[in-house]
C-alpha positions as CSV (number, residue, x, y, z in Angstrom):
1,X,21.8,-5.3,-27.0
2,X,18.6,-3.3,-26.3
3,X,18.1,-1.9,-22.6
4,X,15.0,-0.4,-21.2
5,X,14.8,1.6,-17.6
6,X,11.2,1.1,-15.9
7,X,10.0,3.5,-13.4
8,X,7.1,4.5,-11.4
9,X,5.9,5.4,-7.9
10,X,2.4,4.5,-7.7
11,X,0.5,1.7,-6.0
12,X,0.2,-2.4,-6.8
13,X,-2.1,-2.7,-10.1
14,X,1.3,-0.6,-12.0
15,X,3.8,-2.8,-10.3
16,X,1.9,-6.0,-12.1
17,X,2.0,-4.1,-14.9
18,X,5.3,-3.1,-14.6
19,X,6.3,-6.4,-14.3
20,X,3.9,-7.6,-17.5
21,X,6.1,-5.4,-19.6
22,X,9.6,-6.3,-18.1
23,X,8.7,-10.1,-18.7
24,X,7.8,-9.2,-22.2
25,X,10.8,-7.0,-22.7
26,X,13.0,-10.0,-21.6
27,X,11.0,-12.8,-23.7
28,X,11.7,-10.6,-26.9
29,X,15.5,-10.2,-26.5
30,X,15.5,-6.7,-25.0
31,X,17.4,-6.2,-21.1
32,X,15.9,-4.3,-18.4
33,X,16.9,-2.6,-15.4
34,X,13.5,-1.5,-13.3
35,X,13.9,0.8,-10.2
36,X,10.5,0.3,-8.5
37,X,9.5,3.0,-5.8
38,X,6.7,1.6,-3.6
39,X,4.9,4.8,-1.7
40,X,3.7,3.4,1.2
41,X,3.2,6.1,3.7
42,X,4.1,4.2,6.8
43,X,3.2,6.7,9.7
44,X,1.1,8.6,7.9
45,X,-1.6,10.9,9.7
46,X,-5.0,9.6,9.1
47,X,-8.4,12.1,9.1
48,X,-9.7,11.7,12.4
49,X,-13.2,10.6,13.0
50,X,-15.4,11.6,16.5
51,X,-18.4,10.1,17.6
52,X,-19.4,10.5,20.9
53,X,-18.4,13.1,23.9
54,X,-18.7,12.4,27.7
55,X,-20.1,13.5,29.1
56,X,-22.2,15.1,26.6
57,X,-23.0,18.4,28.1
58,X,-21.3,19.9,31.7
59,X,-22.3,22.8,34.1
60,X,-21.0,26.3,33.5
61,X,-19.6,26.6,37.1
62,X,-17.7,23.1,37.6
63,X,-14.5,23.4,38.3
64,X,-12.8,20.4,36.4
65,X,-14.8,17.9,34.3
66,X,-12.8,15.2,32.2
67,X,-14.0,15.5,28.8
68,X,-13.5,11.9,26.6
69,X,-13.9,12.3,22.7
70,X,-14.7,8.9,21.3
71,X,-14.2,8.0,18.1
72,X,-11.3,6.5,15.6
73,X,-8.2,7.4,13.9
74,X,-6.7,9.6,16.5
75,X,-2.8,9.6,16.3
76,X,-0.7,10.6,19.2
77,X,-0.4,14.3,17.5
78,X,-4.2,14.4,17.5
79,X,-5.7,17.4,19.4
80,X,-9.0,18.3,20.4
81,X,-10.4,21.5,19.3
82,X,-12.7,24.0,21.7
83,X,-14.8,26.1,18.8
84,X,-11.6,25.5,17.0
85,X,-9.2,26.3,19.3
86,X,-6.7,23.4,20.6
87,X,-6.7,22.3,24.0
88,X,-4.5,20.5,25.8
89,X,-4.9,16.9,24.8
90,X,-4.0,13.3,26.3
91,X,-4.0,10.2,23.9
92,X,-5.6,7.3,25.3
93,X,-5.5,4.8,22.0
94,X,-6.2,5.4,18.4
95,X,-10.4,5.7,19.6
96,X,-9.9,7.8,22.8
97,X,-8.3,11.4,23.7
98,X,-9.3,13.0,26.7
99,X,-8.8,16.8,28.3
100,X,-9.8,19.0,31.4
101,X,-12.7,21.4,30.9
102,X,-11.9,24.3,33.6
103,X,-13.2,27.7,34.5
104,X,-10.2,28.7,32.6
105,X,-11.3,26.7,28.9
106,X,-14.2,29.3,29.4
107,X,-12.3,32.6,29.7
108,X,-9.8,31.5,27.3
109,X,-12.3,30.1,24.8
110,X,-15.7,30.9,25.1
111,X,-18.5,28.9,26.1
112,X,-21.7,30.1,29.2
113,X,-24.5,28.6,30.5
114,X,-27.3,28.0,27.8
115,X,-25.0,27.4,25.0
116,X,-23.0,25.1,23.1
117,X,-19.8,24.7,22.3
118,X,-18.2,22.8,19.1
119,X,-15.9,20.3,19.6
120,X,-13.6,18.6,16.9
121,X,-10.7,16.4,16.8
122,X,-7.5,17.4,14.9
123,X,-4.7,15.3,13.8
124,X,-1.3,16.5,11.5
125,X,1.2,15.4,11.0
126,X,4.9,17.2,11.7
127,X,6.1,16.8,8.4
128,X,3.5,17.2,5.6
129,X,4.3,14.8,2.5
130,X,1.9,16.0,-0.3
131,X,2.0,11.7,-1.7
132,X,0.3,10.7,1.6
133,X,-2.6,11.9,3.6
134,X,-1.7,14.0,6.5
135,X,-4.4,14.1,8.8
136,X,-7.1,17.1,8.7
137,X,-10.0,17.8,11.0
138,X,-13.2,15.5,12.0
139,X,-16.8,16.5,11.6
140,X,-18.1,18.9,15.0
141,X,-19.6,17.2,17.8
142,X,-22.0,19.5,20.3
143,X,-21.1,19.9,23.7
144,X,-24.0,21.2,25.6
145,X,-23.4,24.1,28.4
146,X,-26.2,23.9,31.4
């Protein structure tokens, strides 16, 4: 008796395959055993994507503006990023993640009257799992500084 061991990790189009060759194996008087792996990623982190800020510029003496970042694929580990630098983040859903702009984002951060600041959205995931995507950093939205 002939035996054959099948096995691969990768998505649908080898599993038909797979199973092509295992039905062919069997019609020909061979026996096989196939371990199939399906990679699915469940939970993985996606790349985030920004399209919109509100408000879209603030004055350099408020005290406390809410800052919403629009967009989609923001995660719960998703953070929004000052000229690079993560700030305290709330998720709202997967298309909203909001934070406090204070006197203190300024000192801490940078940012004055007549300038601009870059704002980014980052999302990773704890536990990095070089088979699935996890996360990265969306494209830089301009908030404007009266």
């Amino acid at each position: 008796m002939r035996s054959c061991l099948v096995y691969f990790c990768k998505p649908l189009p080898l599993v038909r395959i797979a199973l092509i060759a295992v039905l062919i194996l069997v019609s020909s008087g061979w026996t096989c055993n196939a371990m199939i792996e399906f990679q699915s990623c469940q939970g993985a982190v996606p790349q985030p994507q920004t399209t919109s800020l509100v408000p879209g510029a603030i004055q350099s003496d408020a005290q406390s503006v809410l800052l919403e970042v629009t967009g989609n694929r923001f995660s719960p580990q998703s953070q929004i990023l000052w000229n690079g630098s993560a700030l305290e983040t709330t998720f709202m859903d997967s298309h909203h993640l909001q934070t406090t702009i204070t006197q203190q984002t300024f000192e801490s951060f940078g940012g004055s009257a007549g300038s601009s600041v870059r704002i980014s959205v980052r999302s990773q995931d704890s536990v990095a799992d070089m088979r699935c995507q996890n996360g990265g950093t969306s494209a830089t939205l301009v908030l404007v500084i009266h």
